[in-house]
C-alpha positions as CSV (number, residue, x, y, z in Angstrom):
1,X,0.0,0.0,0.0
2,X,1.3,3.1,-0.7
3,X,0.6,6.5,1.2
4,X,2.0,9.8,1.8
5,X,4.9,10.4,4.5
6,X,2.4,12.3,6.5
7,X,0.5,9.3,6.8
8,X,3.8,6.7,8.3
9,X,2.2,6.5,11.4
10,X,0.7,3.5,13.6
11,X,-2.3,5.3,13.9
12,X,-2.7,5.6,10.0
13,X,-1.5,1.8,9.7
14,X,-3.9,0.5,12.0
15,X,-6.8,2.7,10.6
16,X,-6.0,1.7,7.4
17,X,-6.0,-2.8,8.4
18,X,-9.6,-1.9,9.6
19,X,-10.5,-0.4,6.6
20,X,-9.5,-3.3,4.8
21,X,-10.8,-6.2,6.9
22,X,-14.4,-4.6,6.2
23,X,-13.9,-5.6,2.7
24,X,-13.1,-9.6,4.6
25,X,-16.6,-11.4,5.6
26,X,-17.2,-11.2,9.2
27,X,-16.2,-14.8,9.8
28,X,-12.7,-14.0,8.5
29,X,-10.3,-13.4,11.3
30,X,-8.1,-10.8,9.8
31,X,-4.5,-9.9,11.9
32,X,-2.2,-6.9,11.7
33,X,1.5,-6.5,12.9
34,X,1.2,-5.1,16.6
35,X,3.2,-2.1,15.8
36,X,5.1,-0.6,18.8
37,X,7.5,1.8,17.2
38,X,8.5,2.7,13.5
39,X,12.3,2.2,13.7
40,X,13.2,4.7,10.2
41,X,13.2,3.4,6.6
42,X,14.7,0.8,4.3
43,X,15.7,1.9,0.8
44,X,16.2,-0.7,-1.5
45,X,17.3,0.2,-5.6
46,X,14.6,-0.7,-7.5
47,X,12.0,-1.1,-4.9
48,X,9.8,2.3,-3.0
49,X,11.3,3.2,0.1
50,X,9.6,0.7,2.8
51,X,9.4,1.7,6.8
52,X,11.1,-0.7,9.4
53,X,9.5,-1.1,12.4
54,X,9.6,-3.2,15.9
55,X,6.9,-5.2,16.7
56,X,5.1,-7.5,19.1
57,X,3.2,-10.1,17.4
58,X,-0.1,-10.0,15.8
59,X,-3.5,-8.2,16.6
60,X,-7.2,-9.6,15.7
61,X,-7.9,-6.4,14.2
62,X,-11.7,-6.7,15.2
63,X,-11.5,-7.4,18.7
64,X,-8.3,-5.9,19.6
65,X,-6.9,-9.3,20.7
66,X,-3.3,-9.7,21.1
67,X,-1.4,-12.7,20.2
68,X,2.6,-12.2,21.1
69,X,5.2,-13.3,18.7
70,X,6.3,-17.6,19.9
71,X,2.8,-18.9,20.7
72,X,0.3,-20.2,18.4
73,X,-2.8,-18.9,20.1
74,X,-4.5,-17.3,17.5
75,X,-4.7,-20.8,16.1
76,X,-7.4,-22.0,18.9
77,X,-9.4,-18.6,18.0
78,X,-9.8,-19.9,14.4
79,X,-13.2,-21.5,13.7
80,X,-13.2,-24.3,11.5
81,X,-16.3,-24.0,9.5
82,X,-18.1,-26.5,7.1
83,X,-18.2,-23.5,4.4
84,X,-15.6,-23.3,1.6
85,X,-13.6,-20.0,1.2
């Protein structure tokens, strides 16, 4: 996704996961990075300029759950439905 400087915020990063999770079906868990601080930026030649940024695992970005980094707890959370996706 690309957005203006202005915009390289966490707040602007997690608005913009919730904005996209309302285009996922409600029975689609959908995680984001838990951002906890953007650490500067990472040119590569060729590529647009990408931020670096320390994080702390995943976050269910409908209910705000947190799921550190080294467990697989999110995987209980899943519902296992009879529907194909």
């Amino acid at each position: 996704m690309f957005v203006p400087s202005s915009q390289h915020s966490i707040e602007h990063y997690e608005e913009s996961c919730r904005q996209k999770a309302k285009e996922c079906e409600p029975h689609i868990m959908v995680l984001m990075d838990k951002v906890v601080k953007i650490a500067g930026m990472h040119y590569v030649t060729g590529w647009s300029c990408q931020n670096c940024a320390d994080t702390n695992g995943y976050v269910d970005v409908r209910t705000g759950k947190h799921y550190p980094y080294g467990t697989s707890s999110f995987h209980a959370d899943i519902k296992i439905s009879n529907t194909k996706c």
